[in-house]
C-alpha positions in Angstrom: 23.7 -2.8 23.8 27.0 -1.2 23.9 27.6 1.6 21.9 31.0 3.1 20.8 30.0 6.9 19.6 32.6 9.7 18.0 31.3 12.7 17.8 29.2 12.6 20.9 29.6 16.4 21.6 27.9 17.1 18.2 24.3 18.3 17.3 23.6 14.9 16.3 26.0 12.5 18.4 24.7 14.2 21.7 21.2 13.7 21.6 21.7 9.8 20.2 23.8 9.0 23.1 21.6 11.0 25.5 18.4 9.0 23.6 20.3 5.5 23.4 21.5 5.7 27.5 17.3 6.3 27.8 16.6 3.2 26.1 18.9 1.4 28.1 22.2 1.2 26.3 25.5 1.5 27.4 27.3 4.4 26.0 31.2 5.0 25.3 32.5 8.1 23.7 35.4 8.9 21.9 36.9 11.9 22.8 40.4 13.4 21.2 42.0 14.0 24.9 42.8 11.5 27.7 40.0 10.2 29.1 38.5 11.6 32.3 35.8 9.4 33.4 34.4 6.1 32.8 32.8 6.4 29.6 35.3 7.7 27.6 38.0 6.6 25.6 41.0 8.6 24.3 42.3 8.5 20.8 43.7 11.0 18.3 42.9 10.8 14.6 45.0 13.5 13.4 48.2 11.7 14.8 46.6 8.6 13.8 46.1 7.5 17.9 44.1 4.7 17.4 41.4 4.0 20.5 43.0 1.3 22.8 41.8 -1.8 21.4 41.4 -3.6 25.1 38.8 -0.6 26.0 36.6 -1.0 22.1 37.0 -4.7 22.4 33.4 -6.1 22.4 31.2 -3.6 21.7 28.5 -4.4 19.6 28.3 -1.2 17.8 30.1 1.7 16.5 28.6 4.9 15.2 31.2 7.4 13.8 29.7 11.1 13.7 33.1 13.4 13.7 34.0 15.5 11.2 34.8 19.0 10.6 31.9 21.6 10.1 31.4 22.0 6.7 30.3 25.5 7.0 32.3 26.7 10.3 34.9 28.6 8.4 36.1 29.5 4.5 37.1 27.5 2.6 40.9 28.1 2.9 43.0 25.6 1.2 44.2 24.6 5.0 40.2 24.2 6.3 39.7 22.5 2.8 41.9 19.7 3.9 41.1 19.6 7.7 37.3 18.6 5.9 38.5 16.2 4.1 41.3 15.0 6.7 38.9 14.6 9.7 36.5 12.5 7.9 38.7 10.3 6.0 41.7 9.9 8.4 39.1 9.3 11.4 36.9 6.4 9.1 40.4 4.9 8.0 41.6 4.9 11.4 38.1 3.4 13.3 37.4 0.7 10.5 40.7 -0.1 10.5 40.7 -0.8 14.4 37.3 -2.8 14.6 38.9 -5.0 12.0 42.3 -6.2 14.1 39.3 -6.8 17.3 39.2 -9.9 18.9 35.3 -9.5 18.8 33.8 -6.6 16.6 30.9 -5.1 16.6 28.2 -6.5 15.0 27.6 -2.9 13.1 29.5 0.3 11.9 27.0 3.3 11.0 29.3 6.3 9.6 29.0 9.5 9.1 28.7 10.3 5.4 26.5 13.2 3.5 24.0 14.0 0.8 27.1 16.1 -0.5 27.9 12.8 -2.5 25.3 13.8 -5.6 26.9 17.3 -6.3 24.8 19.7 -7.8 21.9 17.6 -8.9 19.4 20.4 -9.8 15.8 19.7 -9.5 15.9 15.6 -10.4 15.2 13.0 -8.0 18.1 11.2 -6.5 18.2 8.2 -4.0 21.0 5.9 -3.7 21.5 4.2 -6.5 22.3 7.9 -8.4 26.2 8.4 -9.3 28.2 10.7 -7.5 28.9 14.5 -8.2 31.8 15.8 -9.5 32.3 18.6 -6.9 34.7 19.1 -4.0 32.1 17.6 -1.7 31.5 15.0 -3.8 35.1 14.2 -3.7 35.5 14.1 -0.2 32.1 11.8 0.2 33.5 9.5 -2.0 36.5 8.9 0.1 34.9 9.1 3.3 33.0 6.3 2.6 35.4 4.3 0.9 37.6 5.0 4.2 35.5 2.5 5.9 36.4 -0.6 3.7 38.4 -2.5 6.5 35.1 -3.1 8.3 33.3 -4.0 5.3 35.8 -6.5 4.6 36.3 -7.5 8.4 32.4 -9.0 7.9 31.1 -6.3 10.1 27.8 -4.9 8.5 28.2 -1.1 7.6 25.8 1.3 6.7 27.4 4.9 5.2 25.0 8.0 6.9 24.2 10.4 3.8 22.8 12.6 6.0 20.8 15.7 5.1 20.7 18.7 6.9 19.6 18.0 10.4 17.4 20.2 11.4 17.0 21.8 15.3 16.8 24.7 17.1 19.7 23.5 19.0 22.4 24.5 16.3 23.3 24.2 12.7 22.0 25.5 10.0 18.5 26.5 11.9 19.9 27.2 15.1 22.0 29.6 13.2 19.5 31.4 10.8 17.1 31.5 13.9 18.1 34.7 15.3 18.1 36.4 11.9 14.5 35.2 11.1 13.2 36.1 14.3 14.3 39.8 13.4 12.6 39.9 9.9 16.1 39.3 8.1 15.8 35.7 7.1 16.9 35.7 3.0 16.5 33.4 0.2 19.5 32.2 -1.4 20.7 33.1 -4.6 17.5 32.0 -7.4 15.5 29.9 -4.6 15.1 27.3 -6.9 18.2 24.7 -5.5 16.1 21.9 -2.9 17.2 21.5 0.6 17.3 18.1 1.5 16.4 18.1 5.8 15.9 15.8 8.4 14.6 17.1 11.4 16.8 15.7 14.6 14.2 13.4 16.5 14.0 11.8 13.1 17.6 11.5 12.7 18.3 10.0 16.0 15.3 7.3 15.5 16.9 6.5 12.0 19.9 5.6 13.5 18.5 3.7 16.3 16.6 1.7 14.0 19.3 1.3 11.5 21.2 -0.4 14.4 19.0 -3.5 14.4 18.1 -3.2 10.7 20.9 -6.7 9.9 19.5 -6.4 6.1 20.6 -2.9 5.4 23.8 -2.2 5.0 26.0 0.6 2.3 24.5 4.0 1.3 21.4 5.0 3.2 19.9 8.5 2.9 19.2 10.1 6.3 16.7 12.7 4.8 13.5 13.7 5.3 11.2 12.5 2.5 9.8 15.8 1.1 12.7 17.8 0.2 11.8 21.5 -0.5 13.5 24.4 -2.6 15.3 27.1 -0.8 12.4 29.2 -1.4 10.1 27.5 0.3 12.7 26.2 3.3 12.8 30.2 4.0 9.0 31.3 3.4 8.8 27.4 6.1 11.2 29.2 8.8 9.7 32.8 8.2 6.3 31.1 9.1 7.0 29.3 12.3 8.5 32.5 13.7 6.0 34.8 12.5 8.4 36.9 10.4 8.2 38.0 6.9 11.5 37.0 5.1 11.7 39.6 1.9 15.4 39.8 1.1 17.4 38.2 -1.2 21.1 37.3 -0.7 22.4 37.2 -4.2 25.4 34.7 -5.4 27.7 37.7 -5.8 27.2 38.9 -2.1 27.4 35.2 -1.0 30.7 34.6 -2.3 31.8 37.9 -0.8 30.9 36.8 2.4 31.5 33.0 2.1 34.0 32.3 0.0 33.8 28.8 -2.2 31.5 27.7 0.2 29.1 29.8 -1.5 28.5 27.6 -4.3 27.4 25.1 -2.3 24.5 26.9 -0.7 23.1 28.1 -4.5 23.6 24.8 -4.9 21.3 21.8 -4.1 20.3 18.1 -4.1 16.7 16.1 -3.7 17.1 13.7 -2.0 14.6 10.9 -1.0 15.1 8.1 1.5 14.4 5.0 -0.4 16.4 2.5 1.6 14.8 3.7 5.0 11.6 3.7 3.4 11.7 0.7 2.1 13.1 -1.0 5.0 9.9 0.3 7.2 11.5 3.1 8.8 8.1 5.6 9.8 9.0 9.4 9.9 7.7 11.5 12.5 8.1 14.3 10.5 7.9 14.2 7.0 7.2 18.0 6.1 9.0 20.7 6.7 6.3 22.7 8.1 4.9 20.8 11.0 8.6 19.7 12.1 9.4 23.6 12.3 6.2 23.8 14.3 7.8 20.9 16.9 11.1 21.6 17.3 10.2 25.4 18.0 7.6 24.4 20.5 9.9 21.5 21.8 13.0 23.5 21.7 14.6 20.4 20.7 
C-alpha cells in the first residue's frame, strides 16, 4: 500500500509511518519545505501550495495528521486562529486535491478530535452525540466539514476524533512525566471532568485497521474504551512512577498560568469508541493502568 501521511514528524504520524514501512508499505510524507529526499513531497497549506498532483497521483491512501498543538502556547487571538487555520485550511486544501486526481485514493483518514462534544460532564457520548458549543467544538466542526471534496469525490473518509494519545514520548504524558516523577503531579481543578485516552500502540493499530475497514467511514472515536476522571488519570500516573501526587492546581491558578486554555483542562468529555468496537477493532490496552505500566516499561 502507498500511503500519503501529513504530519509525519508528530507524536502520532511518526510512529504510523515508522509502523506502516514495517508492515511493508510504502510511505510518502508531506512536509511544508521543498522536498529533500525521495519520500517527501512539498506543499504549503498556509499559502495554500497544494502537493504536486503528478507526485500524490495514485496513492491508495491518505492520512492527514497536521495541526497546530492545541496546548503549545496561550490562547492569543493570533494562536487561536493558527488552531483553527492549520486544521481547516490543510483538510480544505488535501481533500480538495485528492478530488481533481486522476486516480485517488481509495481512503482519506483525518485528523479530527474528541474536542467536538464540548463540555459533556459526566454522560456517555459516542458518535452519534451533537456537538459542543465551545471554541473547540467550533473548530471540530469545520475541520471535519473541511474534508467534504473527498466525500463527494467517492473516496471513503473516516474523521479521527481522537482522544488524548497517550506515550512517554511527548504530549500530554510525556510532559507531566517529569513533574510526577518528582512528587508534583496535581489534579486539576475539582477532579471530577473524564479524560478520554488512547494509549499510542493503540492509536497507530486503529488507524491501520481503519485503512482496510471499506464499511466505516464519517466520525470514528479514537479512544480508549474506559475513560477515567482527572482524579483518577493522576492517582493512574502517580502509581506507575511510584510518586504520591497530593496537590491540587485550582481553576483560578490554572487560568493564571494558561490562559483560556484553562477551561478546557477543568473541562472534560467520555468518550467511548462505539464505531471501532463495533467494527471488531480489539484494544491492547483498554485501562489506563496497565497501558501506564507498558508504555513506561516500553518507553514507547
Amino acid at each position: 500500500m502507498r500511503i500519503l501521511v501529513s504530519g509525519s514528524a508528530g507524536l502520532v504520524g511518526s510512529a504510523f509511518a515508522r509502523v506502516s514501512r514495517g508492515e511493508g508499505d510504502e510511505v510518502l510524507r508531506l512536509v511544508r519545505r521543498p522536498a529533500k529526499a525521495a519520500d517527501e513531497v512539498s506543499w504549503d497549506p498556509s499559502s495554500g501550495a497544494a502537493p504536486d498532483l503528478a507526485a500524490i497521483d495514485g496513492v491508495d491512501a491518505v492520512v492527514h495528521l497536521a495541526g497546530a498543538g492545541i496546548g503549545d502556547h496561550r490562547w492569543t487571538a493570533a494562536y487561536k486562529r493558527e488552531i483553527r487555520d492549520s486544521r481547516v485550511r490543510s483538510t480544505g486544501l488535501l481533500a480538495s486535491t485528492m478530488a481533481r486526481l486522476d486516480r485517488p485514493p481509495r481512503v482519506f483518514l483525518s485528523g479530527s478530535a474528541v474536542g467536538y462534544y464540548g463540555d459533556a460532564g459526566d454522560a456517555e457520548v459516542d458518535e452519534n452525540s451533537p456537538a459542543g458549543e465551545d471554541f473547540l467544538a467550533d473548530v471540530v466542526k469545520e475541520w471535519e466539514a473541511a474534508a467534504a471534496p473527498a466525500i463527494d469525490a467517492g473516496i471513503r473518509t473516516v474523521c479521527l476524533r481522537s482522544g488524548i494519545v497517550m506515550s512517554t514520548r511527548g504530549g500530554a504524558l510525556g510532559k507531566v512525566l517529569p513533574l510526577f516523577r518528582a512528587g508534583l503531579g496535581a489534579r486539576l481543578g475539582s477532579g471530577r471532568q473524564y479524560v478520554s485516552w488512547i494509549a499510542r500502540p493503540d492509536h497507530i493499530s486503529a488507524l491501520r485497521f481503519l485503512l482496510t475497514s471499506d464499511d466505516v467511514s464519517g466520525a470514528v472515536n479514537v479512544t480508549a474504551p474506559n475513560p477515567v476522571t482527572n482524579a483518577e488519570y493522576t492517582k493512574e500516573i502517580a502509581a506507575a512512577v511510584h510518586r504520591p501526587a497530593l496537590l491540587i492546581s485550582p481553576p483560578a491558578a490554572l487560568r493564571v498560568a494558561l490562559g483560556e486554555f484553562a477551561d478546557t483542562v477543568v473541562t472534560g468529555q467520555r468518550v467511548l469508541p462505539t464505531r471501532l468496537l463495533d467494527a471488531g477493532f480489539t484494544f491492547g490496552y483498554p485501562e489506563l493502568g496497565p497501558a501506564l505500566r507498558a508504555l513506561l516499561d516500553s518507553q514507547s
